[in-house]
C-alpha positions as CSV (number, residue, x, y, z in Angstrom):
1,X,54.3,63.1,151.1
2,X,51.8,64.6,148.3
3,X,52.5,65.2,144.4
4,X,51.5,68.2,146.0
5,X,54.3,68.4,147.9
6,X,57.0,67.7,144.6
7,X,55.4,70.2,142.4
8,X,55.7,73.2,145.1
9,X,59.4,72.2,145.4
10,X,60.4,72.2,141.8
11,X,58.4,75.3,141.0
12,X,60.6,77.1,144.3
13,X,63.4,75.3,142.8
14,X,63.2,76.6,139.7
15,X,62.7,80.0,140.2
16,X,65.1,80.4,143.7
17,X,61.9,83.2,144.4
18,X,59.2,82.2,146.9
19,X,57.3,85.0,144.9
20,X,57.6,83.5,141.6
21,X,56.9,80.6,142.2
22,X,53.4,81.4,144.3
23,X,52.8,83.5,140.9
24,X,53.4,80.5,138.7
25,X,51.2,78.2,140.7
26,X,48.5,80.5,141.8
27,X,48.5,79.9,144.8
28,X,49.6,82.8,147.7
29,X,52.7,82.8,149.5
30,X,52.1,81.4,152.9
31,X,50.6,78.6,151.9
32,X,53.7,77.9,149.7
33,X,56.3,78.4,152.3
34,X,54.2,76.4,155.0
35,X,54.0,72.9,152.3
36,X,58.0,73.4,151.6
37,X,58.4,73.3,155.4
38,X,56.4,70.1,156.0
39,X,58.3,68.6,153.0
40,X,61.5,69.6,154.9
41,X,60.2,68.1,158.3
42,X,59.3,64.8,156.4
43,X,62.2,64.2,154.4
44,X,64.2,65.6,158.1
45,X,66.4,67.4,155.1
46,X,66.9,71.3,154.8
47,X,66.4,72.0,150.9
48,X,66.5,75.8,151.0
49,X,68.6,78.6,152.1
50,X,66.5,81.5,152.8
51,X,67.8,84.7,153.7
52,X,66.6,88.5,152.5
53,X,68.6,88.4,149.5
54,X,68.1,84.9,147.4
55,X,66.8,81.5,147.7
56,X,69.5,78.6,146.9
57,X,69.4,75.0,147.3
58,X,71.2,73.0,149.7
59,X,73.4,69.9,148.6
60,X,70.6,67.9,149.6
61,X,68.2,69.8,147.7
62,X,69.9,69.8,144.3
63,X,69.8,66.4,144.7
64,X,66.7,66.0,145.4
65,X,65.9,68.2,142.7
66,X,67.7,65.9,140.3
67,X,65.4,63.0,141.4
68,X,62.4,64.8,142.0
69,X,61.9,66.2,138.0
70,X,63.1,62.3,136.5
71,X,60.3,61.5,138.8
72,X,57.8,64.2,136.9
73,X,59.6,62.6,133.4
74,X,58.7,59.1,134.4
75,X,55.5,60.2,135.2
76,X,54.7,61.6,132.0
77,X,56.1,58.6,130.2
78,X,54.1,56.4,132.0
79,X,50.7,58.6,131.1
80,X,51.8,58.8,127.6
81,X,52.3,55.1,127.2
82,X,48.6,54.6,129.4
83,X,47.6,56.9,126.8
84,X,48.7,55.0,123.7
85,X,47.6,51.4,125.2
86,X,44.0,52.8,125.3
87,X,43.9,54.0,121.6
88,X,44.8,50.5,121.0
89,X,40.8,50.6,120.9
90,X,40.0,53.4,119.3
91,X,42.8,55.7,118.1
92,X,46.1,56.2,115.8
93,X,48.3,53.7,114.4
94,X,51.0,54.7,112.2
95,X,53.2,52.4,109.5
96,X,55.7,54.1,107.1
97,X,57.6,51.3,104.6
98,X,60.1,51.7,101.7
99,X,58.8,51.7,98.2
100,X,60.2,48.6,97.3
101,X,58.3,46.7,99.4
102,X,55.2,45.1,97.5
103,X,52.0,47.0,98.2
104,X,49.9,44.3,98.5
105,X,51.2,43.0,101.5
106,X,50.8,45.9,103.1
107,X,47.1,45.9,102.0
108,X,46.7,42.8,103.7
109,X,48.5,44.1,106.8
110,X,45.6,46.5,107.0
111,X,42.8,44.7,106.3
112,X,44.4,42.3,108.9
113,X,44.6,44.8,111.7
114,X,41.2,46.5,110.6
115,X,39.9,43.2,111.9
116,X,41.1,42.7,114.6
117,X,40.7,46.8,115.9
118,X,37.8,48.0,114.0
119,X,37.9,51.2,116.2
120,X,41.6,52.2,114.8
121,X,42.4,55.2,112.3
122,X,45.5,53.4,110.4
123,X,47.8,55.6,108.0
124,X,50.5,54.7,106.0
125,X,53.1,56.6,104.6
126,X,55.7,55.6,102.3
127,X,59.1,56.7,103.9
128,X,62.8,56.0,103.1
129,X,64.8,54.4,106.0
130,X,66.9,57.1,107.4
131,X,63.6,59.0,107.8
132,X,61.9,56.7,109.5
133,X,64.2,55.8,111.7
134,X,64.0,59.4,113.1
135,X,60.3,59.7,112.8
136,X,59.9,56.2,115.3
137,X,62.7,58.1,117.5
138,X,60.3,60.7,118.0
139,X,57.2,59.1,118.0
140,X,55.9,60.5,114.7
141,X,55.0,56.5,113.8
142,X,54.6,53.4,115.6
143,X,55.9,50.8,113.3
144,X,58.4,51.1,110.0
145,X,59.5,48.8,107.3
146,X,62.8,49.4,106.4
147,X,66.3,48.1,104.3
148,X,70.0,49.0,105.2
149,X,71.2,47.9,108.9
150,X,69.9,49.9,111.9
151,X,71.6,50.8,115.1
152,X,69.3,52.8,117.6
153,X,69.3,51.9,121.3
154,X,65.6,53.1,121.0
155,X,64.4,50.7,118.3
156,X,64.0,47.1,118.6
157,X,64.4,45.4,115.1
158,X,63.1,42.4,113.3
159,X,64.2,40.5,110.4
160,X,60.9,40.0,108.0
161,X,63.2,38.5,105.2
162,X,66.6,38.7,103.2
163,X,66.0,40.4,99.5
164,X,69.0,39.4,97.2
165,X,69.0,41.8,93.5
166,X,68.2,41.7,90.0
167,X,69.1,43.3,87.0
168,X,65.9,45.0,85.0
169,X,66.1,46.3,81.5
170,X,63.8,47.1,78.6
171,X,63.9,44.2,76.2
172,X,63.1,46.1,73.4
173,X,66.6,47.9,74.0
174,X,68.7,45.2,75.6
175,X,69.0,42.2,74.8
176,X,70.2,40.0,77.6
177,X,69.8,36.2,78.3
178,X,71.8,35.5,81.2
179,X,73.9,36.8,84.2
180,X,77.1,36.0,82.0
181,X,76.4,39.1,79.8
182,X,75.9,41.6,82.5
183,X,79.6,42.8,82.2
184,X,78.4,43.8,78.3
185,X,76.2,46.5,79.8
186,X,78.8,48.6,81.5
187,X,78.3,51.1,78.6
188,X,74.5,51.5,79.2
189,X,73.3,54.2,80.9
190,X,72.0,53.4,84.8
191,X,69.5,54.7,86.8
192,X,70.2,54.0,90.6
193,X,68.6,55.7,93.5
194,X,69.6,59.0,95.2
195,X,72.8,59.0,97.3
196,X,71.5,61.3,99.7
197,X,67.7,59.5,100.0
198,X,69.5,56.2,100.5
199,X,72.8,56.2,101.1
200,X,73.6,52.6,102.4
201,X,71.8,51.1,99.2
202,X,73.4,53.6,97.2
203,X,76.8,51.9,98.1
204,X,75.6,48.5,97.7
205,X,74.5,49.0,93.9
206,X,77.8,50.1,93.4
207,X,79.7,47.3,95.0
208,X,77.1,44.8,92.9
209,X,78.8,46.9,89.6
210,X,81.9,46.4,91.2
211,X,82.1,42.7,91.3
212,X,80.7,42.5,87.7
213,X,83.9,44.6,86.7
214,X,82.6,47.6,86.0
215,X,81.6,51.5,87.5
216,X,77.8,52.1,86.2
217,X,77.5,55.4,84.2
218,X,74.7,56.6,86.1
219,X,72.7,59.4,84.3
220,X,69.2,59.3,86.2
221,X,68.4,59.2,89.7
222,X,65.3,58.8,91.7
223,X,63.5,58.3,95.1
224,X,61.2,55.7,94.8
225,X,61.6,52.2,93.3
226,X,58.7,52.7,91.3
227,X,59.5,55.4,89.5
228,X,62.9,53.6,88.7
229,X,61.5,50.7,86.8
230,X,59.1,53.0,85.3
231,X,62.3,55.0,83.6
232,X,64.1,51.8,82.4
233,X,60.6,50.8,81.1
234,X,60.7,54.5,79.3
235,X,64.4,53.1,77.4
236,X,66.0,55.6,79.8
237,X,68.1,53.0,81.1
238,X,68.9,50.2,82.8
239,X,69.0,49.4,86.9
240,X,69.6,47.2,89.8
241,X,66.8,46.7,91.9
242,X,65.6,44.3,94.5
243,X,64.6,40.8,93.5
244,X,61.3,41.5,95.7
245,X,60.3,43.8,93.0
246,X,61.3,41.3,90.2
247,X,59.1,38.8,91.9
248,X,56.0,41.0,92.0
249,X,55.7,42.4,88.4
250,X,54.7,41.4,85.4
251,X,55.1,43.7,82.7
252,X,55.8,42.2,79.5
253,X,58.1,44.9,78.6
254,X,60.6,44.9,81.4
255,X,63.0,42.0,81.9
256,X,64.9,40.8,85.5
257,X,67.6,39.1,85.6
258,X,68.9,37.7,89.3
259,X,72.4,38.3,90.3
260,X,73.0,34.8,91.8
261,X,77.1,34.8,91.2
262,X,77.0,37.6,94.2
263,X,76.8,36.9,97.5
264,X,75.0,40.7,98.3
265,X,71.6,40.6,100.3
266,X,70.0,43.2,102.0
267,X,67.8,43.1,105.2
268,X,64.3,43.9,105.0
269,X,63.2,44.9,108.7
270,X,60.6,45.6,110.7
271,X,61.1,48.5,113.1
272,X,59.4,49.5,116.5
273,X,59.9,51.3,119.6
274,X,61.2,49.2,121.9
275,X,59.0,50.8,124.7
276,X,56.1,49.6,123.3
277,X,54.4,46.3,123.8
278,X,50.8,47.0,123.1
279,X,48.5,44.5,121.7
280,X,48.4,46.0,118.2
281,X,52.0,46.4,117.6
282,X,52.6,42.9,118.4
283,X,49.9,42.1,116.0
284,X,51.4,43.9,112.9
285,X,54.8,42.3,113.4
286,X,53.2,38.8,114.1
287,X,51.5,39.1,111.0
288,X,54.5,40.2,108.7
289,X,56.8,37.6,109.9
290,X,54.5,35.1,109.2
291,X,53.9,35.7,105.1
292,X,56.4,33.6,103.6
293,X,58.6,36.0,101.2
């Protein structure tokens, strides 16, 4: 039996016209009918019934049918994946991450992997989670860096680090010395992050309110955790952000503040497919889990 053979069988099978199908694989009709017969004699299987009228499958040849195109599937999984291990050498790699996670690590990610594969073209795009959870799905990206839990049988996930919270305020508007006052603020104005850009983290800043004793009047909100602490460094309020972010600026005007009393962390992932095992993939993840956060 010939590939041959399995392509001539679903293109009759798919049609249920001997015509069509010599039509849509340009090839004449005899020759068609003759390689469907000496798939028939080798699998001792009838798969057609041919009369004047139509062309149906047999039993048999449904199933086969079934089997025959997961084969084709697998097949082009398996050349895809080929594919992909040899621009390990000199193709695409693709890492999204959320905008709270420091840049410079991500620099050094880079110039880690540049190293090592030279020949790679490596983008990065900043991405929230839900996005990039679809985007690995459907191979738009082959690695993500994301917060909020993740359940996707086609994603394998590892912990990079637990991020607890801080508060962050302007000093020249509040003035705040310890995690004691925190239940003053719940007059100030908030800015928090979009609902519908981040839902899960969304709910937790509320919660982290919650267990001060108080709902935050929430005025502004924003996408990216940058342009949050820029607007509570503009006096247009006051936030809740992660304590990665405290720990990696140093603006003289802006004040943290880490919510210790509160047992509230988030996880800080790393995301990829769980199909893939090339040499480069491993190499990114390696080399995140290893820096000490």
């Amino acid at each position: 039996m010939e590939l041959r053979h399995l392509k001539y069988f679903l293109a009759v099978a798919e049609e249920l016209n001997f015509t069509k199908a010599s039509e849509k694989l340009f090839i004449s009709q005899p020759p068609l009918s003759r390689q469907i017969a000496e798939l028939e004699n080798e699998l001792q299987a009838k798969l057609f019934i041919r009369n004047n009228k139509k062309v149906e499958l047999t039993e048999a040849g449904k199933y086969f049918k079934e089997e025959t195109t997961v084969l084709f599937q697998n097949l082009e999984r398996i050349s895809a994946k080929t594919k992909k291990i040899a621009e390990n050498v000199s193709g695409e790699f693709r890492i999204a991450y959320i905008s709270s996670i420091y840049s410079s690590i991500i620099s050094d990610l880079i110039k880690h992997l540049k190293a090592q594969f030279p020949y790679v073209n490596f983008k990065l795009f900043e991405i929230s989670t839900t996005k990039q959870i679809d985007a690995l799905e459907q191979g738009k990206i082959e690695m993500g860096i994301i917060r909020s839990p993740i359940q996707s049988p086609k994603i394998k996930s590892d912990l990079w680090f637990k991020d607890g919270f801080s508060l962050v305020y302007n000093k020249k508007n509040i003035q705040i010395k310890s995690e004691k006052e925190i239940t003053d603020l719940k007059d100030e104005t908030f800015v928090f992050f979009n609902k519908d850009y981040a839902p899960h983290y969304h709910e937790v800043l509320l919660e982290l309110c919650a267990f001060y004793g108080f709902t935050p009047k929430i005025i502004h909100e924003a996408n990216n955790i940058n342009s949050i602490v820029q607007l509570v460094k503009n006096g247009l309020g006051i936030s809740i952000v992660p304590s990665n972010i405290a720990k990696n600026n140093s603006d003289p005007e802006i004040g943290f503040i880490e919510l210790k009393k509160v047992n509230l962390f988030t996880n800080v992932s790393l995301i990829t497919s769980k199909d893939d095992y090339s040499e480069i993939t491993q190499s990114a993840v390696a080399f995140l889990l290893l820096q000490k956060r």
